[in-house]
N, C-alpha and C positions, 0 to 999 in steps of 0.2 A: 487484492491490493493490500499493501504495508502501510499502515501511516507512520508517518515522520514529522520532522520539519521540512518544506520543500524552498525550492529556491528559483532566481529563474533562467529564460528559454530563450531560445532563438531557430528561425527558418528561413529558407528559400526556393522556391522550383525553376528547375531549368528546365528545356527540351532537347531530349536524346537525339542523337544523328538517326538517320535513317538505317531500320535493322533489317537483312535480308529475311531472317522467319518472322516478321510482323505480321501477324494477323489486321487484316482490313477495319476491325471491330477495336484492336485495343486500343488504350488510352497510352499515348507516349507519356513518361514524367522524368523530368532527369531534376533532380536537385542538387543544386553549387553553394558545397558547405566551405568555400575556400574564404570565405568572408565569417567564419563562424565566431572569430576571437572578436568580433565586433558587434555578436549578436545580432547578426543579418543572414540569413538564406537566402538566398538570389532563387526562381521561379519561371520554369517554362513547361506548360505542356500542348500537349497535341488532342481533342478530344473530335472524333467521326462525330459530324452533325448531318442533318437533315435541313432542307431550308424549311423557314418557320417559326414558330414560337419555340424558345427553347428556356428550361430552368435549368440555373445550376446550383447543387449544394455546399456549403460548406461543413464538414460534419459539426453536428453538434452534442449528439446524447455520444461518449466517452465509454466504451467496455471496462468494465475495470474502476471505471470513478464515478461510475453509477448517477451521472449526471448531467444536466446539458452547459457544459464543462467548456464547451470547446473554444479556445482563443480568438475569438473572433474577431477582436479590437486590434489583434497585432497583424491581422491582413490586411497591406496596402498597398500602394502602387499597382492597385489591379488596372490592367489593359487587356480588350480584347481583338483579333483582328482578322479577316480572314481575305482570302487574296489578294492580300496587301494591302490592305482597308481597315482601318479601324474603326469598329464596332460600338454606337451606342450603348449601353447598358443601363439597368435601375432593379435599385437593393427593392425588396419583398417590403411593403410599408408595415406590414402583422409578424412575416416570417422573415427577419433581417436575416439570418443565414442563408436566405432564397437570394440569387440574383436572375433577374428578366432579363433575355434579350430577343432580337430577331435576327434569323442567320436567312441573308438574301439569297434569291433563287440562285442554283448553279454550283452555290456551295458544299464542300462535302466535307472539312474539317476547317476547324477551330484552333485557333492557339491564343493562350492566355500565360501571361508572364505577370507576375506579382511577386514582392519579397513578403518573410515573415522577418516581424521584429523582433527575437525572442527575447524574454523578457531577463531584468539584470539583476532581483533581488523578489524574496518576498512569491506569495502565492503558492496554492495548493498545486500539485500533480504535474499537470501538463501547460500550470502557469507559473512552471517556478525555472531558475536557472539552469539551463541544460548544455552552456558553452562557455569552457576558459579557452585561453589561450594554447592548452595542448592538447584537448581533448572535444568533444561533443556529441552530444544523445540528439537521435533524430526519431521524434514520432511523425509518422507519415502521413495518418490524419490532421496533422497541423498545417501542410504542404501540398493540399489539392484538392480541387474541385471534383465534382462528379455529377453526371445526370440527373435527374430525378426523374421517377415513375420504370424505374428498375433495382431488383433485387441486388444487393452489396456483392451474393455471391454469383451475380450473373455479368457481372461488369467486372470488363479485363482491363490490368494495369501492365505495361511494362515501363519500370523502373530503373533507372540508374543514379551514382551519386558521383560527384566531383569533389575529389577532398581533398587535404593540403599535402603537399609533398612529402613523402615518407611517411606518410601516416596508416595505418594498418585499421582495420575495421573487423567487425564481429555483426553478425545479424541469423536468422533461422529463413531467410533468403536463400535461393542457391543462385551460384552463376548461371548467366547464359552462357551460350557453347560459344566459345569463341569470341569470350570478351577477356583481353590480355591482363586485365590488373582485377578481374573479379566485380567490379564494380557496377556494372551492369546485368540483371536478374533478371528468370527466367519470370515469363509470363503468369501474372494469380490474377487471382480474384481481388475483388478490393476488398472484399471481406480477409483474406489473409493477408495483403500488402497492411493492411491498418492492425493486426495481429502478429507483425514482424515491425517488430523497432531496429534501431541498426544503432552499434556506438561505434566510434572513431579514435584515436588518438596516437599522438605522437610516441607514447611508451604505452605497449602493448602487450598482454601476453595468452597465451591460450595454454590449459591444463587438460588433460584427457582425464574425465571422471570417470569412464568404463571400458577403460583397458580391454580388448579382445570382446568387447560384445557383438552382436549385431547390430545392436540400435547404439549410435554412437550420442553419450551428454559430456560437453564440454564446458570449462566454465574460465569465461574470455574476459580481461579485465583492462580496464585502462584508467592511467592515473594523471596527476599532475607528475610527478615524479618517476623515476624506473626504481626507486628505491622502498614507494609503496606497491609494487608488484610483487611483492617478495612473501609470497604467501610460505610455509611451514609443510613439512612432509604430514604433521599430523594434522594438517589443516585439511590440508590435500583428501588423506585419509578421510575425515569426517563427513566429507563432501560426496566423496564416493561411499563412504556407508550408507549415507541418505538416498543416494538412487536404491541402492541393496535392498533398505530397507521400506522404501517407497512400493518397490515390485512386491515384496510380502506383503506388507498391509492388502493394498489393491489389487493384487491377482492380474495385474498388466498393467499397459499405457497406453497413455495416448498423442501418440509422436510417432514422427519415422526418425526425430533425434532430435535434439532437446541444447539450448544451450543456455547456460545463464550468464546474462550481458551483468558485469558488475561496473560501475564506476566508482573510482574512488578519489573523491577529491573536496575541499571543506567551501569552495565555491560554486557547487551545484544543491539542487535540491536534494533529501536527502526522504527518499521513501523506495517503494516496488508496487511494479505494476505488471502483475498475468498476463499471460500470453499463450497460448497450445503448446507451443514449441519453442519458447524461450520464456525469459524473465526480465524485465529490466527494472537491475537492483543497482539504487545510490545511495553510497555510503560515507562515513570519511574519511581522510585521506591515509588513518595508521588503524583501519579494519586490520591490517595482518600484522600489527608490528606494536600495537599497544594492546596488552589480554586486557582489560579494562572495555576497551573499544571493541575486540571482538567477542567479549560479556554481553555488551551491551546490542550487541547487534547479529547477536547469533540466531536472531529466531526468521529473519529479515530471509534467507534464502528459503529456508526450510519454508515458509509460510506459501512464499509464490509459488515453490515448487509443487505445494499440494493444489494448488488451484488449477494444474494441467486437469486433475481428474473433477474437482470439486468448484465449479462457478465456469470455468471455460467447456469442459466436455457434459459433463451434468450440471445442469444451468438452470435456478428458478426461469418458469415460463415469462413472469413478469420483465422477468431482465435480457430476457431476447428482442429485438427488434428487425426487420426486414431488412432495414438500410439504417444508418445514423442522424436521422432525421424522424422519424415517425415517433408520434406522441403517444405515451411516454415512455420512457422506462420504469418499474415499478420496484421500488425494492424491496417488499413488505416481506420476501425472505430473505434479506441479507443476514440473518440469525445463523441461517443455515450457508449461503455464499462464503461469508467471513467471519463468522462465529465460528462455524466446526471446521474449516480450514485455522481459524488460528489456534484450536484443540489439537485439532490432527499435527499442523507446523509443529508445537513447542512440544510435543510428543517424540514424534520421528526425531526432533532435535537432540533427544535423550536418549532415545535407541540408537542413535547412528553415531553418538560419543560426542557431537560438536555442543551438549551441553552434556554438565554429572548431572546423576539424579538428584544430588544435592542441590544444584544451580536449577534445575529445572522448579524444584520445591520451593524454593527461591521467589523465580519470575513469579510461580501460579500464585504466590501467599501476596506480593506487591500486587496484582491482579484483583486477584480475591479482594484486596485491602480498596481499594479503589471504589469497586462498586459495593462492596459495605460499605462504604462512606460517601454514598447518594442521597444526600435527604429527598432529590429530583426524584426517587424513585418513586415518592408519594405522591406524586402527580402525573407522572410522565411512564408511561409503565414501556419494558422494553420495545415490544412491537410499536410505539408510535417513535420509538429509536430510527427503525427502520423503515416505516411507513415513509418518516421525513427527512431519511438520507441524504436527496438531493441537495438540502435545505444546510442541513447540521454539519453536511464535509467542510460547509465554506462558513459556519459560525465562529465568533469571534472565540475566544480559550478562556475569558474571563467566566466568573462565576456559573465554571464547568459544571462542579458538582448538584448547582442547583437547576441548573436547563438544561445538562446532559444534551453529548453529541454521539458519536459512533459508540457507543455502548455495545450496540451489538458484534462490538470484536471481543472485549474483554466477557464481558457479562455472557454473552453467548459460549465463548470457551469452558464459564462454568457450568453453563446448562449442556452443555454435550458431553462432557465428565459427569455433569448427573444423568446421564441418560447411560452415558458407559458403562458406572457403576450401579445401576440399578439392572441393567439387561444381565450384569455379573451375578447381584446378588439373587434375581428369581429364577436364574438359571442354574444357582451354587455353584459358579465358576466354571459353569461347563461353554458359555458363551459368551461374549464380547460386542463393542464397538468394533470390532477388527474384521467379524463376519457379516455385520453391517457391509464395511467398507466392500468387500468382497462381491457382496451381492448387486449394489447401487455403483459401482462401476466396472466391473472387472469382463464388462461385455463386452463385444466387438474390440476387441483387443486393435492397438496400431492407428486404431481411425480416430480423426479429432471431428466430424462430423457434429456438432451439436445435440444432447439429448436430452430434451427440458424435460420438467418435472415437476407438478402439483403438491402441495400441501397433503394430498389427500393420497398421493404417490409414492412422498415419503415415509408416511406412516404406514401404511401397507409393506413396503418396505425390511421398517423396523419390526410388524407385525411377521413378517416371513421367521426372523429372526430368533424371535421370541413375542409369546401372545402378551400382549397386555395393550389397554386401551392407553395408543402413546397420543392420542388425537387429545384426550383431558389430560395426561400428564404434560405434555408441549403447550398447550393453550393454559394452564394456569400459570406456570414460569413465564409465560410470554404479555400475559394481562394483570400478572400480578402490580400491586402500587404497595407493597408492604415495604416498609423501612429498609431491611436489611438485606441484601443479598439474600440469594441459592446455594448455599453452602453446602447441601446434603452430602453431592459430591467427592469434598473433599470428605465428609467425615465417614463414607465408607466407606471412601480410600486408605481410611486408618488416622487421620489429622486432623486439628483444628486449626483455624486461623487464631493466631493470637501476636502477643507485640512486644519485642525486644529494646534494653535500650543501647542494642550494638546495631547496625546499620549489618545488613550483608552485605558482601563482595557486589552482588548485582545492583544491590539499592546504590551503592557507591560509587560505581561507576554510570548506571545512570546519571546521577548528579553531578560528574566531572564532567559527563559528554553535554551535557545540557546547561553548564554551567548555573547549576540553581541547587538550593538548599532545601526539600521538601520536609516541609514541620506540620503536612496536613493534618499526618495522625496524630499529633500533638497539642501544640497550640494552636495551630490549626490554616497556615497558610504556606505559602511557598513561594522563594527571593529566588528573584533571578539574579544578573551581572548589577553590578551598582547600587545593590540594596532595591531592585523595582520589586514590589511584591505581584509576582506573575497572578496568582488566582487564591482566595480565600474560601476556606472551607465552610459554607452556609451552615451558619446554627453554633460553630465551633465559637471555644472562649473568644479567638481575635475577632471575629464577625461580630460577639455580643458586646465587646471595645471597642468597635466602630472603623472595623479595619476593614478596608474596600481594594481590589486590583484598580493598578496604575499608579499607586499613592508609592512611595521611594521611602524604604525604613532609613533613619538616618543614624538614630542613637538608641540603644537598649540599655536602660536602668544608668543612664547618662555617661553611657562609655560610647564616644563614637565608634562606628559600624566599619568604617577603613582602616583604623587602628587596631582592630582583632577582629579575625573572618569569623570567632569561634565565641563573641562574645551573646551571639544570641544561643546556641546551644548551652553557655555559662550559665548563662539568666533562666534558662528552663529547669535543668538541671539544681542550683542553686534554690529555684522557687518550692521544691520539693518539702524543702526542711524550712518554708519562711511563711509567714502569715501576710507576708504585703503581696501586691499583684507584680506583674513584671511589667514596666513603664517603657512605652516604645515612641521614641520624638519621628515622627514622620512628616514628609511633604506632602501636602496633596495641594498639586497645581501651585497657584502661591502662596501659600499659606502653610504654617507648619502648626502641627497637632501633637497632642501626649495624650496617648491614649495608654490606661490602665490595663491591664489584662488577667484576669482573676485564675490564673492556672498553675494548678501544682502539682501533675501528676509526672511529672517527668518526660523524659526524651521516651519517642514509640515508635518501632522500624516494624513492619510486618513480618512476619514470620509464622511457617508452619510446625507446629507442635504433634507427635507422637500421642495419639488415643491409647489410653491404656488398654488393656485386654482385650485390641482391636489385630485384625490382621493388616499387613502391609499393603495393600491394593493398589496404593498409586504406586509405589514401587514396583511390583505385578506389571501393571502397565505401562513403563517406561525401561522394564527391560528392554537389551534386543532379541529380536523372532530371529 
């Protein structure tokens, strides 16, 4: 998974017509997304029942968002009925995703019709906006019921969707034989139906990223506009070096072909989410048309797409489950799920040319900068990052740095560059992260079959690789509570983290796309639109002037803040060569405040610096193979 800003959703299930190769067992589902510009799903399916007690589930624990995630709130209009009877029902009083019923003698299947409400702003993942009016994302877990007391991959779906006219879709679904517009899918598992997202939309387009292979990756996009489709030949290019370079790394895959679902559009949620065989990535609506925007968002495919081999096909054991219901999911390795997936992503990004190694140095040193500027890290050591994933996906963004949330993307990224580069250095460059990669997936080529994996699996692993005890070097980086970041990494990559007071190209476009001004490394907070201070750096000068998130700067050193976007950069800058503090008039709630601010060291953008009399290694490493 990517994180982002997310946005929100919408569902509905219908019931498919009757299909000549139906199997007696499977689950009919047809969902009518012809209502989706109103964020409604409309709901019907068909489920073989038995008379008797029966449960049904709604999923909850989420693949990919590593939580028990699942929209629960926005199923309604549930009916059930079965030879033309409607069916009492009653929700689980412990397990609200449970629903009771009794299916009377004689009975042999079930139909239940319900809409999903998807939701219209706001929310993480698979609770955030997934329908305008020209387009929509359908996760399939959001849109149906299933048995209980059977395995995900033993219970069969067949699927179909109803969309708006002229509308074109994309999913890692195939057709069934002899359904005229595509739209109706060959029988899975619900374990794959829920690992195939499907997108839709009015302006659609498909690129071929592997020309002449046998395993065909496509990358299928749908926008608000036909004028944000307009992806670049070099774009194109970069896309396809990344599969190129994807098969080096890992020595195979795991696909019979691969597509990456993009949307693009500034009214949906805007993250990615893993899949075996696809990705579904939301972006905004000038990814191919503003370089700023595709800066900013360059690491976003690259990241899902290592996840076909890294969290989907080698999967901590923690994070497997039988079905979408069974307690719990454990994420205490997401270090390793999405820490060295977001190592591996912004890597492959650099070898496949869709970032420079300059812009790569870039991302890693805003990175870097980040979790050096954890004072949380003095209490909260990574692994309890991950331990309480469930928890931290859905924590509020205020005083990040001191409660720390998903660390284990960024912070983890650093600890698999220092594992990189030390498997470099005791080997004197004869070995790599790379023959890692080789060994821990490049088995059973073609099959996405699951193949979990132990703490104690890993390391063994990396022991194949090169001897050294990786069991005490991973558990001190993972238990450590020291102040400062893991830096080693970088610095036997040949660099330091240190701080500029020019903004990079990526810092800068960050902050256009996100509309806010970060002065973390500085004075120490970060504005969002209208002067709200988004989150404040624990322990920094403005925290020690009593500056808090939520509070709205109004006026800095008594210049209003509407009047020049640039007058608080003036005022840092300016305090440099002045003995007074910098005075900031803010809101908080109704009341307005001046608070003093004792800081002179200037404007500070992260940036990676050249070790002298060192070799280049992170360069080494972000060639292409």
């Amino acid at each position: 998974m990517h994180l982002s800003r997310p946005a929100p959703l919408l569902l509905v299930l219908s019931i498919l017509a009757a299909s000549p190769a139906r199997a007696a067992g499977d689950i009919i589902l047809d969902v009518d997304l012809t209502d989706s510009a109103r964020q409604l799903f409309h709901a019907h399916e068909v489920i073989p029942v038995r008379s008797g007690s029966l449960t049904l589930y709604y999923p909850k624990w989420i693949p990919g968002e590593h939580a028990p995630s699942g929209p629960l709130e926005n199923l309604v209009g549930l009916k059930f009925s079965a030879g033309g009877k409607t069916l009492s029902w009653r929700r689980d009083p412990v397990n609200m995703f449970a629903i009771n019923l009794d299916v009377p003698k004689g009975v042999s299947s079930l139909e239940v019709n319900f809409d999903f409400l998807s939701p219209t702003d706001g929310g993480m993942f698979g609770q955030s906006a997934s329908a305008t009016q020209d387009l929509v994302d359908l996760e399939w877990n959001q849109v149906l019921l299933y048995p209980a007391g059977a395995a995900a991959k033993d219970i069969v779906f067949e699927a179909g969707v109803k969309l708006p006219a002229g509308w074109q879709f994309a999913t890692a679904l195939e057709p069934a034989a002899g359904a005229a517009d595509g739209s109706r899918f060959k029988p899975v598992s619900l374990e794959n139906l829920v690992d195939s997202p499907l997108i839709a939309g009015r302006y659609f387009r498909r690129v071929d990223l592997a020309p002449g292979d046998k395993v065909p990756v496509s990358l299928d996009v749908v926008a608000d506009t036909a004028d944000d489709l307009a992806i670049t030949p070099e774009e194109t290019q970069g896309l396809g070096n990344l599969v190129k370079q994807a098969y080096t790394l890992f020595g195979g895959h795991h696909y019979s072909h691969y597509d990456f679902l993009l949307t693009l559009s500034a009214n949906t949620g805007h993250f990615g989410l893993e899949h075996h065989q696809s990705s579904d990535n939301r972006s905004w609506p000038d990814f191919f048309t503003d370089p700023g925007t595709a800066l900013a968002g360059a690491h976003l495919m690259p990241h899902e797409y290592v996840h076909s081999w890294n969290g989907k096909f080698r999967r901590p054991a923690g994070l497997w489950t039988p079905d979408y219901n069974s307690e719990p999911m454990k994420g205490d390795m997401l270090w390793v799920y999405e820490g060295l997936t977001e190592y591996l992503g912004n890597v492959l990004a650099a070898r496949s040319g869709i970032l420079t190694q300059a812009q790569y140095r870039d991302q890693l040193a805003t990175d870097a900068a980040f979790m050096d500027n954890r004072p949380g890290r003095t209490w909260r050591p990574l692994q309890d990052t991950a331990d309480e994933a469930q928890i931290l996906y859905y924590a509020p963004r205020s005083w990040e740095s001191w409660r720390r949330v998903q660390d284990f993307y960024r912070e983890g990224e650093l600890l698999w560059l220092d594992v990189d580069t030390k498997i470099r250095e005791l080997s004197v460059g004869q070995r790599s992260l790379d023959d890692f990669a080789r060994v821990f997936y490049s088995m059973d080529d073609g099959s996405y079959a699951v193949k979990t994996f132990t703490f104690d699996e890993l390391v063994a692993a990396l022991k194949q690789v090169q001897d050294y005890d990786w069991a005490a070097f991973l558990k001190a980086r993972l238990e450590s509570t020291q102040l400062h970041a893991p830096l080693d990494g970088i610095a036997r990559g040949g660099y330091r983290l240190s701080y500029s007071d020019t903004p990079s190209e990526y810092f800068k476009a960050n902050e256009k796309l996100r509309k806010s001004m970060n002065m973390m490394f500085s004075i120490g907070f970060m504005l969002g639109p209208k002067g709200q201070v988004m989150d404040v750096l624990w322990g920094s000068p403005a925290f020690k002037a009593g500056l808090g998130p939520g509070m709205q700067l109004v006026a800095v050193n008594g210049r209003a803040l509407d009047a020049d976007k640039d007058v608080l950069k003036d005022a840092i800058v300016a305090a440099k060569t002045a003995l007074t503090p910098i005075h900031l008039l803010v809101r908080n709630q109704d009341q307005y405040l001046t608070l003093d601010v004792d800081y002179h060291d200037g404007l500070k953008y992260p940036v990676l610096e050249r070790l002298p009399g060192t070799a280049p290694v992170l360069d080494a490493i972000t060639n292409a193979r």
